[in-house]
C-alpha positions as a printed Julia matrix, in Angstrom:
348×3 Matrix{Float64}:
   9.31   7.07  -11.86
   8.24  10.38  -13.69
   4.45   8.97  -13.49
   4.36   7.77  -10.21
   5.2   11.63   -9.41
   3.29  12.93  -11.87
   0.52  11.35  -10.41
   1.53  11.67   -6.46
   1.76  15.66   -7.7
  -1.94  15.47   -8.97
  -3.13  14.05   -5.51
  -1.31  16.53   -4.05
  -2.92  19.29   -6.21
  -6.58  17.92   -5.84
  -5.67  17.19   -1.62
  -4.78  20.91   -1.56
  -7.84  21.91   -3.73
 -10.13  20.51   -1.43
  -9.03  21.77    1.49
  -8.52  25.1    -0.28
 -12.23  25.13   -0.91
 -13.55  24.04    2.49
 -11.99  26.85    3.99
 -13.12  29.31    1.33
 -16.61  27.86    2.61
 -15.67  28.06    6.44
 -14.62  31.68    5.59
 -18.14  32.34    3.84
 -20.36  30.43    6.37
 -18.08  31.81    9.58
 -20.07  33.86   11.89
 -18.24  36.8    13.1
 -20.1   38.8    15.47
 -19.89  42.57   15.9
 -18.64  44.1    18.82
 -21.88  44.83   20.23
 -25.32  43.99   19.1
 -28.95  44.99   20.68
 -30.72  41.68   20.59
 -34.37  43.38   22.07
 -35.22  46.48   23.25
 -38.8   47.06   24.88
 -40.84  50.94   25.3
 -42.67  48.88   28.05
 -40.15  47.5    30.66
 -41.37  45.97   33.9
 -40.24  48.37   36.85
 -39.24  46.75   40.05
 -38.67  48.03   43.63
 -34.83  49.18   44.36
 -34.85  46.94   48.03
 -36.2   43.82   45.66
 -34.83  40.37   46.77
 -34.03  38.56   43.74
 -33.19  34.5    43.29
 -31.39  33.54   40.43
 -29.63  30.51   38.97
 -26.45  30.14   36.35
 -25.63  26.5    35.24
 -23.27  25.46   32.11
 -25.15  22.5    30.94
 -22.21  21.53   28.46
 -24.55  20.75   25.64
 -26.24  17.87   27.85
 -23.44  16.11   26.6
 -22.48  14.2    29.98
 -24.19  12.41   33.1
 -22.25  11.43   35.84
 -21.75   7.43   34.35
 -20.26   8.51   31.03
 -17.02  10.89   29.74
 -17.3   13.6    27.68
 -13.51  13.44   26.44
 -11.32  10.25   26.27
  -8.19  10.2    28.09
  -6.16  11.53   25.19
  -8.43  14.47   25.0
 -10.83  13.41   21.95
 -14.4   14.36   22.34
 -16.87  11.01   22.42
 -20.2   11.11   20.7
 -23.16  10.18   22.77
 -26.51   8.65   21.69
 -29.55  10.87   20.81
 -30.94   8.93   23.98
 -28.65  10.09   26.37
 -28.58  13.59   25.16
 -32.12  13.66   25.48
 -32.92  11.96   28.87
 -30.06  14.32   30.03
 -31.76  17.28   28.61
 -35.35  16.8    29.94
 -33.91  15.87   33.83
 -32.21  19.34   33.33
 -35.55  20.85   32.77
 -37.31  19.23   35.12
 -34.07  20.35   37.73
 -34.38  24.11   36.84
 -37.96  24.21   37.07
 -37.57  22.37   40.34
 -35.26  24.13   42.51
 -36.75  27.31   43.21
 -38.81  30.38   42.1
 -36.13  32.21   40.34
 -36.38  35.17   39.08
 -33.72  34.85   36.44
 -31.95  31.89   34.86
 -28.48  32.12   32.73
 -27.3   28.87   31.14
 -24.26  28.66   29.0
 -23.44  25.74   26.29
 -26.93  25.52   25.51
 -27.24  23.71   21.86
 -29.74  25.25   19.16
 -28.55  22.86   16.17
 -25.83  20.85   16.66
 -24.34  17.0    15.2
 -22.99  16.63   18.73
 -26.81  16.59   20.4
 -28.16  15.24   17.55
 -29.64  18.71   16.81
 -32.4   19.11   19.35
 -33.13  22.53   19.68
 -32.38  22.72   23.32
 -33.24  26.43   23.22
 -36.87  25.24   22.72
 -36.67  22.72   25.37
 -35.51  24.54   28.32
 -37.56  27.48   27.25
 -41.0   25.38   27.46
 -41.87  25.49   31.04
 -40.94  29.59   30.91
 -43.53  30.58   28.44
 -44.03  33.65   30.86
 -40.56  34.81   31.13
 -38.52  36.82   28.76
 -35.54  34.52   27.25
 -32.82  35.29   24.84
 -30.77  33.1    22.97
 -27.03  33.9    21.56
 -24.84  32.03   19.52
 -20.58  31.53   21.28
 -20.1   28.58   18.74
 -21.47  28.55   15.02
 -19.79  26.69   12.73
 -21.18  24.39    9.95
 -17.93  21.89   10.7
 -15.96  21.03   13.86
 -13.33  19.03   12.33
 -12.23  17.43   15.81
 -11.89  14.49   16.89
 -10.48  12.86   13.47
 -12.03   9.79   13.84
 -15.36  10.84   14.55
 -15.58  14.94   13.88
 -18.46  17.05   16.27
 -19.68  18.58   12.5
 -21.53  21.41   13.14
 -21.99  23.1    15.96
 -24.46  25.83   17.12
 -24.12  26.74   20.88
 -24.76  29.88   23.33
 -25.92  31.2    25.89
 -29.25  31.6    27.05
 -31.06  34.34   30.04
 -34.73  33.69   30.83
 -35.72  36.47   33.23
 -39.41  36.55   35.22
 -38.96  40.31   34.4
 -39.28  42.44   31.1
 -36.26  44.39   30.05
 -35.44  47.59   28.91
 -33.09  45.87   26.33
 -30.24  43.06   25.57
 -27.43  43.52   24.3
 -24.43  41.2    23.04
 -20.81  42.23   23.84
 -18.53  40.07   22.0
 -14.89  39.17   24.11
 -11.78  39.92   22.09
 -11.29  37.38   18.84
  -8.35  35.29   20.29
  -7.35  33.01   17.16
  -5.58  33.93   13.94
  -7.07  32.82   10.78
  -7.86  30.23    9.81
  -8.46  28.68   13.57
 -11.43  31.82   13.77
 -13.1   29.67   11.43
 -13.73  26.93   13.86
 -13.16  28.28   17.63
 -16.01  29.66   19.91
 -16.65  33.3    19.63
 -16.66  33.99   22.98
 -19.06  36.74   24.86
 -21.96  37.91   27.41
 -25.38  39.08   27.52
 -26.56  42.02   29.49
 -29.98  42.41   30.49
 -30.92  46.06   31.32
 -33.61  46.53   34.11
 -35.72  49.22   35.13
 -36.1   50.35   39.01
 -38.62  52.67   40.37
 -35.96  54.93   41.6
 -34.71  55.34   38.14
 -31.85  53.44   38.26
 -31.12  50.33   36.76
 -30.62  46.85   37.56
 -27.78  45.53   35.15
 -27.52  41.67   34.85
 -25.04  39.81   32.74
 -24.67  36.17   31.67
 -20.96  35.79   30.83
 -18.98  32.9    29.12
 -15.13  33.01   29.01
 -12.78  31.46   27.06
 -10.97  28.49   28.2
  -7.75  28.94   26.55
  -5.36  31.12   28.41
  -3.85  33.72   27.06
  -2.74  36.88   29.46
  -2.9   39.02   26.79
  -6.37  38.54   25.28
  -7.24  37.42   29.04
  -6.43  41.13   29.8
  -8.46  42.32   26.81
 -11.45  40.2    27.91
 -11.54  41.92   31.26
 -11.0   45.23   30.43
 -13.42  45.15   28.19
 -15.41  43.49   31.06
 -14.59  46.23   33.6
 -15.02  49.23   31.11
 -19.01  47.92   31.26
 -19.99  47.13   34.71
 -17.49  50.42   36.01
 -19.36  52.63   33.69
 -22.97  50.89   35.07
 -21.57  51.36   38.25
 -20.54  55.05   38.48
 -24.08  56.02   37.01
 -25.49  54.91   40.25
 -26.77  51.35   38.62
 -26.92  48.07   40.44
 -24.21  45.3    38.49
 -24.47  41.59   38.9
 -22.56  39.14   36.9
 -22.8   35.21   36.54
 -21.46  32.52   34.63
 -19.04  30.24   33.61
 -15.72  32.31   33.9
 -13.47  29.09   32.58
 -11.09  29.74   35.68
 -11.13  30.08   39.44
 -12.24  33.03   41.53
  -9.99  35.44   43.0
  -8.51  33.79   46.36
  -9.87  30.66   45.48
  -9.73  28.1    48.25
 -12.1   24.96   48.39
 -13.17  23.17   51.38
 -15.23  20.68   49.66
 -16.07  17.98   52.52
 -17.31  15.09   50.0
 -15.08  15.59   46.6
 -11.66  15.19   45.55
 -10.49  18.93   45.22
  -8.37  19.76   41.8
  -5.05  20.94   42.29
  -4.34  20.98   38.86
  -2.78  24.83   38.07
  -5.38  26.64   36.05
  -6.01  30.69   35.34
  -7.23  32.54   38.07
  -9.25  35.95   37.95
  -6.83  38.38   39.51
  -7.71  39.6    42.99
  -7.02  43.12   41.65
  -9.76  42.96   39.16
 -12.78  45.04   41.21
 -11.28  44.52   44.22
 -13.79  46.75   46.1
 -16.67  44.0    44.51
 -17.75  40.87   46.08
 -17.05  37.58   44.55
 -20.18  34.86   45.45
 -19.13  31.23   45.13
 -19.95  28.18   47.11
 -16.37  26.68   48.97
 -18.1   23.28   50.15
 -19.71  21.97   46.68
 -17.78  22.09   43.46
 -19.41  23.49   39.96
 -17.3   21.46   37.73
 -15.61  18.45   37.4
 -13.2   16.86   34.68
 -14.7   14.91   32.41
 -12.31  12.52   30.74
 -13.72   9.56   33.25
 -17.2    8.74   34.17
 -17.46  10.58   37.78
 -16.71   9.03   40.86
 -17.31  11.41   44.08
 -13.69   9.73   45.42
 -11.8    9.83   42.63
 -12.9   12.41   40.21
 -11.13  15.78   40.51
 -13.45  18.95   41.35
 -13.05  22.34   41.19
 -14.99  25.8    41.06
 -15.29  27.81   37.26
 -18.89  29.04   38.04
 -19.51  32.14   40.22
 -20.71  35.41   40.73
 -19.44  38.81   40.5
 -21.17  41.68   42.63
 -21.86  45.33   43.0
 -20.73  46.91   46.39
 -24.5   48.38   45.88
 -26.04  44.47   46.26
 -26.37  42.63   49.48
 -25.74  38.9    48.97
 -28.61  36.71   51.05
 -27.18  33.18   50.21
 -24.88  31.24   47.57
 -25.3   27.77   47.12
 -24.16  25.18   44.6
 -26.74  22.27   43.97
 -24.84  18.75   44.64
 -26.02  17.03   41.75
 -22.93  14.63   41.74
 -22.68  16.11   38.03
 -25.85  14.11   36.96
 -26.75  15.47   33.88
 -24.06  17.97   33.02
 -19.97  18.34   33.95
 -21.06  21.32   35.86
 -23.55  21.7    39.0
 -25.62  24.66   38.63
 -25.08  27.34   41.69
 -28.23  29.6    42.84
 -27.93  33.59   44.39
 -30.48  35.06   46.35
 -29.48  38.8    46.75
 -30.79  42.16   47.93
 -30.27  45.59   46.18
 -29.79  48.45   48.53
């Protein structure tokens, strides 16, 4: 008896051990991002008109993880692997879309891999950049970790994921603002690190045209939710005041304020999820398409009848900014669990 527990304790010792050194190396390989963080600054901006129509285009493309005949999660919530293939087919038909739809002037994807297990490590960075060689792009990392330990069966591994704004024009600078930390240690080792890009812009009547690419976290919590925001508002109210035109886009990871679909052709979600609070800017306009949905759930392949759809991605507006048209591209979720929506606005 005393050596089957002698021996169950040294398992239990070397079991401990080795977990006790992969965190040490999560800890050492963890990428914690400062608060704020000037990715490029340029002395020779491009200065547009102050009347300018712009056209611009935000899209989650989830990694190119998921076309409308396949799940990206199982019903229990487990994340399924896909083939190199599929990532890959998925990926170039989401080129081939952007580069399609319209003459934007900027583009702001979120979820875009750089080097990750789950898409096989394609540099999708590189990819979508290709047929942009003219524009400005910036990459930033939300997710870097060199091991996703979920699902059990089958872990994600490492994962390297961001957010990515390709703009026709040259900034004055971009800058990373990193949302609020969210998860005690050790789950910061592992979680997304949440946060947005802003894109400064130079107008000929010396003001500014501020865009920002934002990615929120999906895990509610109305304190850190609060934190996210203010942080949020502190930024585009400060932009604001000094006579600057504000325009964010993304995928917010909840509905819009007074959110009410009238999708003609999909199942509408009435699943209870976080909503941005109509007090938050009230004086601002919200853009979002009612009739087409952005995102769908993904633990089924889609089915227009059956799958449940709802609206994450949106725009938030300046009271400065006319908006021209919002539209979400019905895709029926072809390449991605999200449908990228386009703006065309005016500044005034």
């Amino acid at each position: 008896m005393k050596k089957i527990l002698r021996v169950f304790s040294w398992l239990l010792i070397i079991l401990l051990g080795v977990f006790a050194i992969f965190l040490i190396y999560a800890a050492v390989y963890s990428y914690t991002p400062k608060p704020q963080v000037l990715l490029y600054e340029s002395k020779k901006p491009d200065i547009f008109a102050d009347t300018i129509i712009l056209k611009m285009m935000i899209w989650d493309i989830s990694g190119a993880l998921a076309d409308s005949s396949s799940d990206v999660f199982d019903e229990s919530g487990e994340y399924r692997r896909k083939k190199m293939e599929t990532v890959n087919e998925n990926l170039q038909k989401i080129r081939k879309i952007i580069k399609s739809t319209g003459d934007f002037d900027f583009i702001l994807l979120q979820q875009a891999d750089s080097s990750a297990r789950r898409s096989h490590r394609l540099n999708q960075y590189d990819s979508l950049t290709y047929d942009f060689d003219l524009f400005n792009s910036t990459y930033t990392k939300c997710h870097d970790v060199f091991f996703y330990p979920r699902p059990t069966v089958n872990p994600q591994g490492k994962i390297n994921s961001g957010l990515i704004t390709m703009s026709k024009f040259n900034p004055a600078s971009v800058t990373r603002f990193a949302y609020p930390n969210r998860n005690d240690w050790p789950l910061s080792l592992f979680k997304p690190d949440y946060c947005f890009l802003l894109n400064r812009y130079t107008l000929e009547n010396e003001k500014e045209f501020i865009l920002i690419n934002t990615f929120n976290n999906e895990e509610p919590d109305r304190v850190l939710d609060t934190k996210d925001f203010e942080l949020l508002k502190t930024v585009i109210t400060y932009e604001y005041q000094r006579g600057n035109y504000v325009l964010v886009g993304g995928n917010w990871n909840r509905y819009p304020p007074d959110y009410h679909p009238e999708f003609k052709s999909h199942r509408i979600d009435t699943t209870k999820r976080e909503t941005v609070s109509s007090n938050f800017m009230p004086e601002w306009k919200w853009a979002y398409d009612r009739s087409i949905p952005s995102c769908r759930r993904a633990d089924k392949a889609y089915d227009k009848y059956k799958t449940f759809c709802y609206v994450t991605d949106f725009y938030l507006i300046s009271p400065n900014i006319e908006i021209k048209q919002v539209k979400t591209e019905n895709l029926e979720f072809g390449n991605s669990k999200h449908n990228p929506v386009t703006l065309t606005v005016r500044l005034k």
